[in-house]
C-alpha positions as CSV (number, residue, x, y, z in Angstrom):
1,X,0.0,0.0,0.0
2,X,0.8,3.9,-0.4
3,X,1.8,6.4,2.4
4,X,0.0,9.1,1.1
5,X,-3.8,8.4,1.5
6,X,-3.9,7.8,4.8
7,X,-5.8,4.5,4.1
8,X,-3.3,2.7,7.0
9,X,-4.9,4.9,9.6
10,X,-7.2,2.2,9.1
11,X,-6.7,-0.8,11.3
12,X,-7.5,-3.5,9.1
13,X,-5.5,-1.7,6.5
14,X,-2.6,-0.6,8.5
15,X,-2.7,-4.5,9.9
16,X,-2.6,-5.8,6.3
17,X,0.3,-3.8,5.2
18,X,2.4,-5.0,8.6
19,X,1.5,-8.5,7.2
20,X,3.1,-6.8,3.6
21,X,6.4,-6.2,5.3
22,X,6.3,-9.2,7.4
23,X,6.1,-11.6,4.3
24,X,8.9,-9.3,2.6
25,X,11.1,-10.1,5.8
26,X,10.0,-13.6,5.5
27,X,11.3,-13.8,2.2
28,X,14.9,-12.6,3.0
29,X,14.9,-15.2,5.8
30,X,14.1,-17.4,3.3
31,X,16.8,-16.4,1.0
32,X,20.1,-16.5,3.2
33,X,18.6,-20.0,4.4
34,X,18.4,-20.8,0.0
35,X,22.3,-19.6,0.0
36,X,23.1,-21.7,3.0
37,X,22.1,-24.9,1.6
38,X,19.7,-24.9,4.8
39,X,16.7,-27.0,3.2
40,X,15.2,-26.8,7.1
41,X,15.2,-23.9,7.8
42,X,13.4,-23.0,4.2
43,X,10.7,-25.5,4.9
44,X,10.1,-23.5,8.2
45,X,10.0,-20.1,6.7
46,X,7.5,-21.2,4.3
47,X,5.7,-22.3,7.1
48,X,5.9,-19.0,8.9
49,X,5.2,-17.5,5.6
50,X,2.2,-19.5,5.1
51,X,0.4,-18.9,8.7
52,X,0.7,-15.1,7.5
53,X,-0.7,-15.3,4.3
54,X,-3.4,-17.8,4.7
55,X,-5.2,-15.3,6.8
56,X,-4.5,-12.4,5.2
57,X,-5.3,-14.0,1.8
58,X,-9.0,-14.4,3.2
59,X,-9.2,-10.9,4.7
60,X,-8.2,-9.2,0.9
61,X,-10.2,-11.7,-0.8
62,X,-13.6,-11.6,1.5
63,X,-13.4,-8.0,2.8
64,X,-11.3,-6.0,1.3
65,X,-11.4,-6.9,-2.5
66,X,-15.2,-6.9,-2.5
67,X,-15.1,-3.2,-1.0
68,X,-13.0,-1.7,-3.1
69,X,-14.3,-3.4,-6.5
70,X,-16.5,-0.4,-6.9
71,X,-13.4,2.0,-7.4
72,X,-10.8,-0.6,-9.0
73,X,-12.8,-3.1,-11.4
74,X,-9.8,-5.1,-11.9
75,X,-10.5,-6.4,-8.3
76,X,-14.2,-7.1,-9.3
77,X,-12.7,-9.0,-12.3
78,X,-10.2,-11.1,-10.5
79,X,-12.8,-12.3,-7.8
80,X,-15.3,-13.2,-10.7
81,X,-14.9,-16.6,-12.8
82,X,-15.0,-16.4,-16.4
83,X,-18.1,-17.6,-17.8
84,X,-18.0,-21.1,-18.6
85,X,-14.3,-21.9,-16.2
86,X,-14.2,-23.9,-14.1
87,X,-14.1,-22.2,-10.3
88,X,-10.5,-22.5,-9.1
89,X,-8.6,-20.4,-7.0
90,X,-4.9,-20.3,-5.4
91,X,-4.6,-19.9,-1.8
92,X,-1.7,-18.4,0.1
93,X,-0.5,-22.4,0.7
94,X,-0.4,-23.0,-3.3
95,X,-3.3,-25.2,-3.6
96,X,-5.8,-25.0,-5.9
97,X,-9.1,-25.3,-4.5
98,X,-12.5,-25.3,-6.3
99,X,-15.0,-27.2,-8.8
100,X,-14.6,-27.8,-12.2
């Protein structure tokens, strides 16, 4: 998110973007561990990272998304299923979940 609307005055929003720089931190861990050969310690930073973003993946998708569809339509059109697709969508953990 931006610094210059004021929108993280907002606690869900200024809770959101914490997660943001959480995940970014997450991924540096993640990184050194990569250079270190430490295959461990990557599977438990994806772990961390995945408790973050499994509930903040629902909070965009369910509340925040669907508010602000009427002022950014590419939201709208990213929550909605083509006509005729199958109804698939990724979660934070990477698995597809959904009907066909």
């Amino acid at each position: 998110m931006c610094e210059y609307c004021g929108c993280q005055a907002l606690e869900t929003i200024d809770k959101l973007t914490q997660e943001h720089e959480r995940v970014v931190t997450l991924i540096s861990h993640v990184r050194d561990a990569h250079r270190g050969g430490e295959v461990t310690r990557m599977a438990e930073v994806a772990r961390e990272t995945t408790a973050v973003l499994g509930p903040h993946t629902q909070v965009e998708e369910e509340g925040l998304f669907p508010a602000l569809a009427g002022d950014f339509p590419c939201l709208r059109a990213a929550a909605e299923p083509l006509p005729g697709a199958p109804s698939i969508r990724v979660h934070a953990s990477g698995i597809l979940v959904g009907s066909a």
